[in-house]
C-alpha distance (Angstrom), angle and dihedral (degrees) to the residues before:
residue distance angle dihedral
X1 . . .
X2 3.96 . .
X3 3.77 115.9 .
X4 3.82 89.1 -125.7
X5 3.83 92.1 59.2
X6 3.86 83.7 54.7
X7 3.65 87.9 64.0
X8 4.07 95.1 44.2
X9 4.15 86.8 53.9
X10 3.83 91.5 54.0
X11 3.75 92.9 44.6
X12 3.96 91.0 50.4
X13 3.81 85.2 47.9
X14 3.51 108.3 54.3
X15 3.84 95.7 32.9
X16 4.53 78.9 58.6
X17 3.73 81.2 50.0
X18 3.81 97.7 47.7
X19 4.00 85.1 47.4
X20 3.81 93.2 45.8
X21 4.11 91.5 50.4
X22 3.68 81.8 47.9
X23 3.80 95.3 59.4
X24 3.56 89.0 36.9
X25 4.12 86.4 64.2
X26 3.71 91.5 46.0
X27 3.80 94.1 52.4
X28 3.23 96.1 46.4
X29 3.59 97.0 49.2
X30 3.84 87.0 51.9
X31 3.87 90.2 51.6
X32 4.11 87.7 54.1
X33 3.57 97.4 47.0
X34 4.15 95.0 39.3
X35 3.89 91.3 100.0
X36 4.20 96.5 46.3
X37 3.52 125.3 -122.5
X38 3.94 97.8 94.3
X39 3.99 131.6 129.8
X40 3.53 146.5 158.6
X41 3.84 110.9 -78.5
X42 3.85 128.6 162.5
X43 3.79 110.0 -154.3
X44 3.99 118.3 -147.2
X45 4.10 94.9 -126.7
X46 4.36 98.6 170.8
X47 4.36 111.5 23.0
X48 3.87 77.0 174.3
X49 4.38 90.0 114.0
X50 3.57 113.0 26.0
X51 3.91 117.1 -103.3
X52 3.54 86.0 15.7
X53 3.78 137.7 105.7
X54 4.08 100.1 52.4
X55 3.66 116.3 152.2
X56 3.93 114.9 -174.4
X57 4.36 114.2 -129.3
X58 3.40 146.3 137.1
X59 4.07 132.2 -89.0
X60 3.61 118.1 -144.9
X61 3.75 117.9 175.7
X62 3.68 115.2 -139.6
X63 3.58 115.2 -175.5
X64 3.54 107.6 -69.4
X65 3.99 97.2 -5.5
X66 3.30 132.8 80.9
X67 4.37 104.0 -145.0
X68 3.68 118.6 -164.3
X69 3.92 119.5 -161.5
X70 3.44 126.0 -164.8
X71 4.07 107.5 -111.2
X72 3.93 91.1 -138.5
X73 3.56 105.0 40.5
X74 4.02 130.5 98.8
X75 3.87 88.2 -138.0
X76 3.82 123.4 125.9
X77 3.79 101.0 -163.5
X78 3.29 123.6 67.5
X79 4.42 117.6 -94.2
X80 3.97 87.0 -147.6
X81 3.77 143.3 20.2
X82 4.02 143.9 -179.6
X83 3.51 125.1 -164.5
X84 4.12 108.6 -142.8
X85 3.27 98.8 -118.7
X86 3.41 93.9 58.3
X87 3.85 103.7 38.2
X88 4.28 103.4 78.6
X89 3.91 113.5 -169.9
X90 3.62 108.7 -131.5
X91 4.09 101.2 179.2
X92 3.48 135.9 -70.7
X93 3.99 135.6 -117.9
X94 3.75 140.1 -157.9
X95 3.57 108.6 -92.5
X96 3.74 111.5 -104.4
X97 3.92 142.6 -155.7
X98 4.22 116.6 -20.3
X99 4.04 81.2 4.1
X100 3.96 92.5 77.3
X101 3.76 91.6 57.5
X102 4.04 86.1 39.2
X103 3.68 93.5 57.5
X104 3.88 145.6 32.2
X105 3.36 116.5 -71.5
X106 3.95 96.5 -119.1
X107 4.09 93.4 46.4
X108 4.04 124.4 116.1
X109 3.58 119.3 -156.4
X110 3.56 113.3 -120.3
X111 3.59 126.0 -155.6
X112 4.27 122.1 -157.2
X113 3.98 127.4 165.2
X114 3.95 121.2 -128.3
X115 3.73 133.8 -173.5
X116 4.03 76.5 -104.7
X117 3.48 93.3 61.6
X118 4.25 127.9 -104.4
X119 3.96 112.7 -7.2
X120 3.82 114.5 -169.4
X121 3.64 124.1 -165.8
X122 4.16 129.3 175.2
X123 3.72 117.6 -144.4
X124 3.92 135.9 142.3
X125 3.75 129.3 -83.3
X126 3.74 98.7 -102.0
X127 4.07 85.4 42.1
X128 4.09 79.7 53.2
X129 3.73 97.0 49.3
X130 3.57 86.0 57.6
X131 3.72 105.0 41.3
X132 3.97 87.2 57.7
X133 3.93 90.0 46.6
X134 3.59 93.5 51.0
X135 4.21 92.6 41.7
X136 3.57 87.7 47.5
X137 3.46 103.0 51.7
X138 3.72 132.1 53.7
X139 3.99 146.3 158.7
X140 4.12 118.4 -50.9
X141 3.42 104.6 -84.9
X142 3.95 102.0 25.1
X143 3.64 113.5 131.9
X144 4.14 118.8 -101.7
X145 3.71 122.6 -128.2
């Protein structure tokens, strides 16, 4: 076989990889959102330099949790999780600096306390409206912060 064809092969066979990976993304993402209750959230993973540190995901509430999966990873289970009782909103901001090329352009920065220490996340107003209905609220008889 000519050496050139070589080259044609491995072409053909990573660009069938690259297209594989891609449906690999999409069917996972489908799997993650098949029981509702997912949206685009960024989650703050280093605060070490300022603006810094973003890494883009998606939320998905699960009863009392709040899971966070990486939005380019092959993973099923979720890299992070709060429980609601222990995730407090403290406010939100407009993102600012490095974060505006870090994030989507309609995204807030919203800041909560945990037993951990400050969590922030990045998600869009509507996304917001939601994350403060769902921290908010909670089954009859849970305690209120």
């Amino acid at each position: 076989m000519a050496p050139w064809l070589w080259g044609v092969e491995a072409l053909l066979a990573g660009l069938v990889l690259l297209l594989l990976l891609a449906v690999v993304l999409v069917v996972r993402r489908r799997w993650i959102a098949r029981s509702g209750g997912t949206f685009e959230l960024s989650f703050r993973m280093r605060s070490v330099t300022p603006g810094r540190g973003w890494v883009l995901g998606i939320g998905r509430y699960s009863g009392e949790e709040l899971q966070w999966f990486r939005i380019f990873s092959l993973a099923l289970k979720p890299r992070r999780s709060w429980h609601r009782k222990t995730l407090v909103y403290t406010g939100r901001r407009e993102p600012q600096g490095i974060e505006t090329m870090s994030l989507y352009p309609d995204h807030v920065v919203v800041q909560c306390e945990t037993p951990d220490g400050p969590v922030e996340f990045a998600m869009s107003g509507p996304s917001l409206t939601g994350f403060q209905s769902w921290a908010e609220s909670g089954p009859p008889g849970a305690e209120i912060r």
